[in-house]
GUKOLTI-419327 format. One record per atom (N, C-alpha, C): residue in three letters; x, y, z. Coordinates in steps of 0.2 Angstrom, whole numbers, plus 5000, padded with zeros to 4 digits. Atoms other than C-alpha are relative to their C-alpha. Layout:
<rs>
alaXYZ ...
</rs>
This chain:
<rs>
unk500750025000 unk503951515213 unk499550065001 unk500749955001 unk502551625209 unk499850035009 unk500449994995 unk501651605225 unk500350025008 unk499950014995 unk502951615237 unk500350064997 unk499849935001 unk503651775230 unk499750055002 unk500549965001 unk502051855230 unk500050025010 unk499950024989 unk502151785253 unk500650045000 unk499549984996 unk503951865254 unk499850044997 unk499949945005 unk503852015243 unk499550055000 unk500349954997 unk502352095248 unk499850035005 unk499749954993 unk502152235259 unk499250015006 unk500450034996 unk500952225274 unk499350025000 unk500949994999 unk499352305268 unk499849944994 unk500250075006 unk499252145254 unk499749935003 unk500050074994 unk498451985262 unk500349964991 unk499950045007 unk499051845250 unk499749925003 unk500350064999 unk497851675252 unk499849964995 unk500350075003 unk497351505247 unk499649984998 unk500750044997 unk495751425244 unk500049964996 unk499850065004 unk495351265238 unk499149965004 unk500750034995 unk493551145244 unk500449934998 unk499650074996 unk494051005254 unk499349944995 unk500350055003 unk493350825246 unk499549995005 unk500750024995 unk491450765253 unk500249995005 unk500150024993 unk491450745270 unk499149965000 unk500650035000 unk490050605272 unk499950005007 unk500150044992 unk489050545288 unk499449944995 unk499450004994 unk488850425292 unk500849984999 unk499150015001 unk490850395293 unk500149945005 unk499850054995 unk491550255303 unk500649944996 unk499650035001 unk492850125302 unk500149954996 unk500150045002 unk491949995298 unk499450014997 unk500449985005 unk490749965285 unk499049975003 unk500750034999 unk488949915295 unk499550064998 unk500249945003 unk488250095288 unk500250014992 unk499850015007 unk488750025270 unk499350014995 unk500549985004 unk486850035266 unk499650055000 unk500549934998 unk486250195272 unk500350064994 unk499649955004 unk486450335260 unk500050075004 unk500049944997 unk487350475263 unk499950075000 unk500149935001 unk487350645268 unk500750054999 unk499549955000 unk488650755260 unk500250085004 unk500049945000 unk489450915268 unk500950004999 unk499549965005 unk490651045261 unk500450035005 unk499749964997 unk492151135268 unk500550034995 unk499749965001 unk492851255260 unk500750065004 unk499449984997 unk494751325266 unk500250064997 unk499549945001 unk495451495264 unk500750025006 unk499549984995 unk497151515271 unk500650054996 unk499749945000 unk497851685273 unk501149965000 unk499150035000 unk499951615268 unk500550055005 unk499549964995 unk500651775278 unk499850025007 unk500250014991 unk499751755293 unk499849925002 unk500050074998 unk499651575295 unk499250005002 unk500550014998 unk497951595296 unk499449964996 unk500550055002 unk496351465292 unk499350015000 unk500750014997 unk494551495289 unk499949934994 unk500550065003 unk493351335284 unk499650035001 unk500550005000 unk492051375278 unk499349934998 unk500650065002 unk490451245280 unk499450005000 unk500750005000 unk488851175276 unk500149924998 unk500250075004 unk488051025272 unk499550004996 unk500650025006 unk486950955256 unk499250035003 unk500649974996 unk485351035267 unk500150064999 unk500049924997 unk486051215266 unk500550034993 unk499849975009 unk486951235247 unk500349955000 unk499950045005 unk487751145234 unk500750015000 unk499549995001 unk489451155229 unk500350034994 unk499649965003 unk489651275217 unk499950094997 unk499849914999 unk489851475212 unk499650035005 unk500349964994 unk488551535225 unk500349975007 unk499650004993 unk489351445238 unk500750024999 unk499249974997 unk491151475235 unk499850055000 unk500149935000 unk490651655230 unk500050035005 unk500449994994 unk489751675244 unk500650015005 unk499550014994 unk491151615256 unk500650054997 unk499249965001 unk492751705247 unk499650085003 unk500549935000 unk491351865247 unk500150025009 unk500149994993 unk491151845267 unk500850005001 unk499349994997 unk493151835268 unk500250074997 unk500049935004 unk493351995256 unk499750055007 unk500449934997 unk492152085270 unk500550005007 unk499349994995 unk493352025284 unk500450045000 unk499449945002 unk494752095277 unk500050065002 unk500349934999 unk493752245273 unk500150045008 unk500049974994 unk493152275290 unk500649995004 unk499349964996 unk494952265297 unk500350054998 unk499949925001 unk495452425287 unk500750004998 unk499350005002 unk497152365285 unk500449984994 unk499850055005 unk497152255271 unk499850044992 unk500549965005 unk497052365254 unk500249964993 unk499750045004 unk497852235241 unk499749935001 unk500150064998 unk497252045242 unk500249984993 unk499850055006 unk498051915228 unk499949935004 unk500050094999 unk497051725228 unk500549974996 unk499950085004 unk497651565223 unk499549975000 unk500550074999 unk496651425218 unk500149974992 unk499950035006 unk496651295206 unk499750004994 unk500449985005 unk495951295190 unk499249985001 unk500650045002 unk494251215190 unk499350054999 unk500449965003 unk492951305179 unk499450015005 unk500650015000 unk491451255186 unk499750045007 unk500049964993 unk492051335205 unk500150055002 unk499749954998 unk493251445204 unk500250054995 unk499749955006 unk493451505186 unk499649994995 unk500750035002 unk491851555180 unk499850085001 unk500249945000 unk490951715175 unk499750045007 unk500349974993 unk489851735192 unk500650015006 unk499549984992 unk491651745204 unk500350074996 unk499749925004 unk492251875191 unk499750065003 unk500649944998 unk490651975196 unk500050015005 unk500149984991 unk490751945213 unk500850045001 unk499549964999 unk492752015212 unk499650074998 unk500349965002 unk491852155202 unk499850055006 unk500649974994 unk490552185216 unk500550035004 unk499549984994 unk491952195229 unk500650055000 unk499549955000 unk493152305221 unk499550085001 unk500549955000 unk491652425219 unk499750045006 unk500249974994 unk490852425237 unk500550005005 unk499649994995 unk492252385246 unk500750035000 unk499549954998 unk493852485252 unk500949974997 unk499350035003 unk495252375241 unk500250054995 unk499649975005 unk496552455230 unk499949954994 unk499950035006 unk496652305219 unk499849915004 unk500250085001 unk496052115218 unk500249954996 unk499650025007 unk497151995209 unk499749935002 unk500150075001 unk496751805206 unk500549954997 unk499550055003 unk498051685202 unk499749924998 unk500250065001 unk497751515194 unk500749944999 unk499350025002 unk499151395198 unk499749944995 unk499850075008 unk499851275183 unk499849945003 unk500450055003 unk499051135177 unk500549965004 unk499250034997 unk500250995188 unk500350015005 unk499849964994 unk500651115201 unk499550025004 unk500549944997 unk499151155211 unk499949955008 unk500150044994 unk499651045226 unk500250065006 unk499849954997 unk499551195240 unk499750005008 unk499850014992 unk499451245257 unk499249975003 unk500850024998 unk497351215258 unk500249934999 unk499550054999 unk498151045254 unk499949955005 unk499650014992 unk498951025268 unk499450005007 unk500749974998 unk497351105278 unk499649925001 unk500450045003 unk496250965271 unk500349955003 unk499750084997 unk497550815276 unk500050005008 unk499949994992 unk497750895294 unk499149985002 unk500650024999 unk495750885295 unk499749925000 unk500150075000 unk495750705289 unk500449965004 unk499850044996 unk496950655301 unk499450015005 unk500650004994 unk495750745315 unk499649945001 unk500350045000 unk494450645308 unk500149925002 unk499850095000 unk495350465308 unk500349995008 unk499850034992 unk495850495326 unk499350025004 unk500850004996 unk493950545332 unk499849934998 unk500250085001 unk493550365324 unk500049945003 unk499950044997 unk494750285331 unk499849985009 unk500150024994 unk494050315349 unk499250025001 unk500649995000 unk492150345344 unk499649954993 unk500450055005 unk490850215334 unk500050034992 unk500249965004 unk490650345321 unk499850074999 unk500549955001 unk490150485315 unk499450014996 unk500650015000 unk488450525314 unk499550064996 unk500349945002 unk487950705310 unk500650064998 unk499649945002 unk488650865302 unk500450055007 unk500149944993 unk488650955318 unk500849955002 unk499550004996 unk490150835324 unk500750014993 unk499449965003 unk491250885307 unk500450055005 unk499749914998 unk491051065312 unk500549995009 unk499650014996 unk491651015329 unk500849964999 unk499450025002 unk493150915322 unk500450064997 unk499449935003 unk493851065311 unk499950065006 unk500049944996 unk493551195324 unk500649975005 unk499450034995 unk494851085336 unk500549984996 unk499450005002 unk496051065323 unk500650054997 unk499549934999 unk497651165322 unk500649974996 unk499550035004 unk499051165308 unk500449955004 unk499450054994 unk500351105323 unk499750035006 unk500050024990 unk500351075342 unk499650085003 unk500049954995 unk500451245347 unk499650074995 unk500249945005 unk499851345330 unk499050025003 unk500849964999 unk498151435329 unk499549964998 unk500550065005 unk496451325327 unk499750024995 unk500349985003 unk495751345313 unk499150054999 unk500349954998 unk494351465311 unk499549994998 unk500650065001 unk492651375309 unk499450064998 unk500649995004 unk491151465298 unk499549975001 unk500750035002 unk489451375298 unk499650034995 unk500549945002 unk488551445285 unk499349944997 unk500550045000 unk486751415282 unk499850024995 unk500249995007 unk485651415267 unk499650074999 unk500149955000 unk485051565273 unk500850084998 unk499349955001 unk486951655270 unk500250004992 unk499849995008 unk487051615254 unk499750044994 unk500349965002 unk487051745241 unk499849974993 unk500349985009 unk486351765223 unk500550044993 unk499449955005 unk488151805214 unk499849984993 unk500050035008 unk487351715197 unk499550094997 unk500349945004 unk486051875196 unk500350055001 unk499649914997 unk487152025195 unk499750034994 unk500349945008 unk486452085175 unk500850014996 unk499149985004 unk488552115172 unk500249954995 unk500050065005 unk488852015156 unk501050015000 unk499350024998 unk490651945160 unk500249934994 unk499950075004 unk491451815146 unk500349975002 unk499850074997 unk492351675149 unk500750035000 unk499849975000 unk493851695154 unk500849955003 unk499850104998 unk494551495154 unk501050024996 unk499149995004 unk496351565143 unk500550045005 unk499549964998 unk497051675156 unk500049985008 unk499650034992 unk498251635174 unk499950045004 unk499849964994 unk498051785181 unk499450075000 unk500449935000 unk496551925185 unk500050065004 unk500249984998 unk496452065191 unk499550085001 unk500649965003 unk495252205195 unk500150075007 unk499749954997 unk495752385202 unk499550055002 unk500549934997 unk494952525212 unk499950064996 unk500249925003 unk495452665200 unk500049984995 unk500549995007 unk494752595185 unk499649934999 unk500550064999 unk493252475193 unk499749984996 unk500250025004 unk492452445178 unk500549984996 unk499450075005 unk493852335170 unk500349975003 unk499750084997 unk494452175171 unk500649994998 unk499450015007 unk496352145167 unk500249915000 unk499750064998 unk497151995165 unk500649994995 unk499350005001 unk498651905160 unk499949925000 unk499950085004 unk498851725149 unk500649955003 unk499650044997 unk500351665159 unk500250075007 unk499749964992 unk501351735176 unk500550034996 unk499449985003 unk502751765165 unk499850084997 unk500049935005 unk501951915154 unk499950055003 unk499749944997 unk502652075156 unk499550055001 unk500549965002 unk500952155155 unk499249975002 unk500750014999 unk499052145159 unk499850034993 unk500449975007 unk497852175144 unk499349985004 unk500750005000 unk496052225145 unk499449944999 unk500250055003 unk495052085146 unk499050014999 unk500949964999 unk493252185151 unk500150065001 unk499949925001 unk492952355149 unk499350024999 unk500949974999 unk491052405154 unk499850054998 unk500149905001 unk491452595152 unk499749984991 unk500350005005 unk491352535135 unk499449944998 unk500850035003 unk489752435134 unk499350065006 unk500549944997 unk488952585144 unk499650054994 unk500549965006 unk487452665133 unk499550065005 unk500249944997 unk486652835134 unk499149985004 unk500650014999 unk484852735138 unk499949965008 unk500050054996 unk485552595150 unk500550035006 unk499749954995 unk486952715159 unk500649945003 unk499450064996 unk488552625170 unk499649955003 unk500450044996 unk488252465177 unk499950025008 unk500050004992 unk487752465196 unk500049935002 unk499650064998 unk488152365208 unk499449985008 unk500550014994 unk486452315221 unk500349955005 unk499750064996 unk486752215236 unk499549944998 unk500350055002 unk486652035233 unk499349995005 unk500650034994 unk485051945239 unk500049935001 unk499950074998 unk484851775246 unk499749954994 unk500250065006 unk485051635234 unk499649965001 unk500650075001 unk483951495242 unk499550055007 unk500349964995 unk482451545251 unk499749955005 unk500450044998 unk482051385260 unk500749945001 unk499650064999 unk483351225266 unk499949964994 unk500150075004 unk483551085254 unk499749965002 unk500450074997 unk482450935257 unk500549934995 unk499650065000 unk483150765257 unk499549964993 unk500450045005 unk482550665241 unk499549945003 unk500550044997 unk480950565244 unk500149935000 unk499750075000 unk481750405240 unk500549985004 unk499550014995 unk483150415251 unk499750045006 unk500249974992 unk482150495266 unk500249955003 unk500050064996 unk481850325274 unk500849995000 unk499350025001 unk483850295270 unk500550055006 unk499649944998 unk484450465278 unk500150015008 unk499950004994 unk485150485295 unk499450065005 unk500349954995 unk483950575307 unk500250065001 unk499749944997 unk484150755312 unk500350054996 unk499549965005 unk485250825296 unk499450044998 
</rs>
């Protein structure tokens, strides 16, 4: 197996991670259905888990503070890239994640791998995409262990109410008894970046399993049609859309995507739980 080789076989400056975004978390939540007519308020968690150190971040927010797609995940894998970064030890990172265009396999993550290989201290940035059939992984697991959480704070509380008591459920939740809690993010609508305007014309890039993007030739993209092929092929190559007028591309820092909270649809204000 791809992803388990990639855990035993690399050597300690590689991290090798998951990530995957956990299904809605609604409020209110409760057992029973007397909050059947209130509409809800969606929030998001997003799971990165380091395979070779057993380690878990959740990233979250709720429907008030982003949305759930390429600015936020961008956003959150972006802020785990800079982790890394600033430990100084990590000069390799190889993801996983499932396929789904619209989140994780999509011109604007390309550009944010782009960005990071540029401003940050990595040797290489590689992206895997497990097979179609096969993409039940360890963020998975992650996500089951949090809904147990949730189904035992239930059972000895009326409900849940507000977002603020997710974040306290996943920050107390821990793979096993004795393992490490999970490592709990809040992010607000003020952290989230702007990865859709980078200017980097990036194509689609829906045919290929495997990407990668290297320090010693930052401006190309490789990639690779299956795990099995013996070879990377050039799938972007900017040096050559470089013109004597327009020059190499650059790489600004991003700027904050929302400049303001989400508001609650004016139809469902009256509907919406207080304080979100």
């Amino acid at each position: 197996m791809e992803k388990q080789a990639d855990k035993e076989n690399s050597d300690a400056e590689t991290a090798v991670a998951v990530y995957d975004l956990q299904v809605v978390l609604s409020v209110p939540n409760c057992l029973v259905s007397d909050f059947y007519y209130l509409s809800k308020v969606a929030s998001y968690n997003f799971t990165i888990f380091n395979i070779k150190k057993d380690e878990v971040f959740c990233y979250f927010w709720n429907e008030t503070q982003g949305h759930r797609g390429p600015v936020e995940i961008g956003t959150s894998v972006w802020k785990y890239l800079s982790y890394l970064d600033a430990q100084g030890s990590v000069k390799n990172v190889i993801f996983y994640s499932d396929n789904c265009s619209g989140q994780q396999k999509n011109q604007y993550l390309m550009s944010m791998y782009l960005q990071a290989i540029n401003k940050m201290n990595f040797d290489s940035i590689t992206h895997k995409y497990l097979v179609t059939g096969h993409t039940q992984n360890e963020g998975d697991n992650v996500h089951s262990q949090i809904e147990k959480s949730v189904n035992h704070f239930l059972r000895g509380q009326p409900g849940i109410f507000s977002p603020v008591q997710y974040s306290t459920i996943i920050s107390m939740t821990k793979k096993k008894k004795k393992g490490k809690p999970y490592k709990l993010v809040e992010m607000m609508y003020s952290d989230f970046l702007n990865i859709r305007d980078t200017g980097i014309p990036i194509p689609a890039i829906s045919e290929m399993s495997v990407i990668m993007f290297k320090k010693s030739e930052p401006l190309k993209i490789y990639g690779k049609r299956s795990y099995g092929d013996a070879q990377f092929q050039i799938v972007v190559d900017l040096e050559m859309k470089k013109t004597r007028k327009s020059g190499s591309p650059t790489f600004p820092d991003y700027e904050q995507a929302y400049p303001t909270p989400f508001k609650v649809a004016k139809k469902n204000t009256k509907e919406k739980l207080l304080g979100v």
